[in-house]
C-alpha positions in Angstrom: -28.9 -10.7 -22.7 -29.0 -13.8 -20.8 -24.7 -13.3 -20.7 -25.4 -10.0 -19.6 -27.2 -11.1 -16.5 -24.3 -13.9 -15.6 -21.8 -11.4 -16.1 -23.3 -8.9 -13.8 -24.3 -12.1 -11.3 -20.9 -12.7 -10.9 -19.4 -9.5 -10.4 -21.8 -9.1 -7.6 -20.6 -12.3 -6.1 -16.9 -11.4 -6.6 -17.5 -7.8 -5.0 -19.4 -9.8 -1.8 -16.4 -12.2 -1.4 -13.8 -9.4 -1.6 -15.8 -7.4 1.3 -16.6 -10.3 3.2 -12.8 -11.2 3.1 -11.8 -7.9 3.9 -13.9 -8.1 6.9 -13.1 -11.1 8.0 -9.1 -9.5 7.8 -10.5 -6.5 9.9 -11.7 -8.4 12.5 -8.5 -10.7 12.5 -6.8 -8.1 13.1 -8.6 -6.7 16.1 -8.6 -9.8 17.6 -4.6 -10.2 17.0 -4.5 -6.8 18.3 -6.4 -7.8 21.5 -4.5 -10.6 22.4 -1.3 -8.5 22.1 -0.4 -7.5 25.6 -0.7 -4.4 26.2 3.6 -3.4 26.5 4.2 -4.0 22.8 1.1 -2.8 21.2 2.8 0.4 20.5 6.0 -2.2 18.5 3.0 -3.7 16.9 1.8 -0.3 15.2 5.0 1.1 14.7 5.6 -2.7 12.5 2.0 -1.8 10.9 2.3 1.3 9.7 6.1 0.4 8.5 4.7 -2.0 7.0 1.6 -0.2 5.5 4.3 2.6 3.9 6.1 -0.1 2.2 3.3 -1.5 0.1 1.6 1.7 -1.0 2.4 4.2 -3.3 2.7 7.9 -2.7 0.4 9.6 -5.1 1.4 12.0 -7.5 1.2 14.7 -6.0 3.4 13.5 -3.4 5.9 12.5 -5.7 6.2 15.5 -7.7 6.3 17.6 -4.1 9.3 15.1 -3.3 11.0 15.8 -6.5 11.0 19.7 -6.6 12.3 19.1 -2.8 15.4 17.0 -4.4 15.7 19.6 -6.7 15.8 22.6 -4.2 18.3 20.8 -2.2 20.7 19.9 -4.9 19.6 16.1 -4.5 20.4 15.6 -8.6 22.5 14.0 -11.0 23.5 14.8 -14.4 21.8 12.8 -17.1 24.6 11.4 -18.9 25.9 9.6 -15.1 22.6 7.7 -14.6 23.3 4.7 -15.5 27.3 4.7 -14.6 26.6 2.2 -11.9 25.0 -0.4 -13.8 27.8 -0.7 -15.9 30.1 -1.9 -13.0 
């Protein structure tokens, strides 16, 4: 029991870190964003949300709709030719 307890203790402590971290980023950024004059705070988002796309992932349904679009567009290739250009 007394395992139990620790085990939940620290998960709570974990969980406050990881919000009180991801605060502390929030507000970082607002005050980056702040001190950004005002000219190239629209290159600043344009380099945030590039860089947002590039580290998440598009969820499934996402990927499937980008698939059948491939697909309908002829955007394929034949099985057997998939790996030809690793072989080079």
């Amino acid at each position: 029991m007394k395992r139990a307890k620790i085990s939940v203790i620290n998960e709570l402590k974990r969980q406050l870190i990881m919000a009180t971290t991801a605060q502390d980023y929030t507000e970082q950024l607002h005050k980056e964003i702040e001190q950004t004059p005002e000219e190239y705070r629209g290159l600043l988002l344009r380099i945030v949300h590039s860089f947002r796309e590039g580290v998440t992932l598009p969820t499934a349904e996402q990927s499937v709709q980008e698939g059948w679009q491939d697909v309908m567009q002829g955007n394929t290739r034949s099985v057997d030719t998939l790996w030809d250009d690793m072989n080079k």
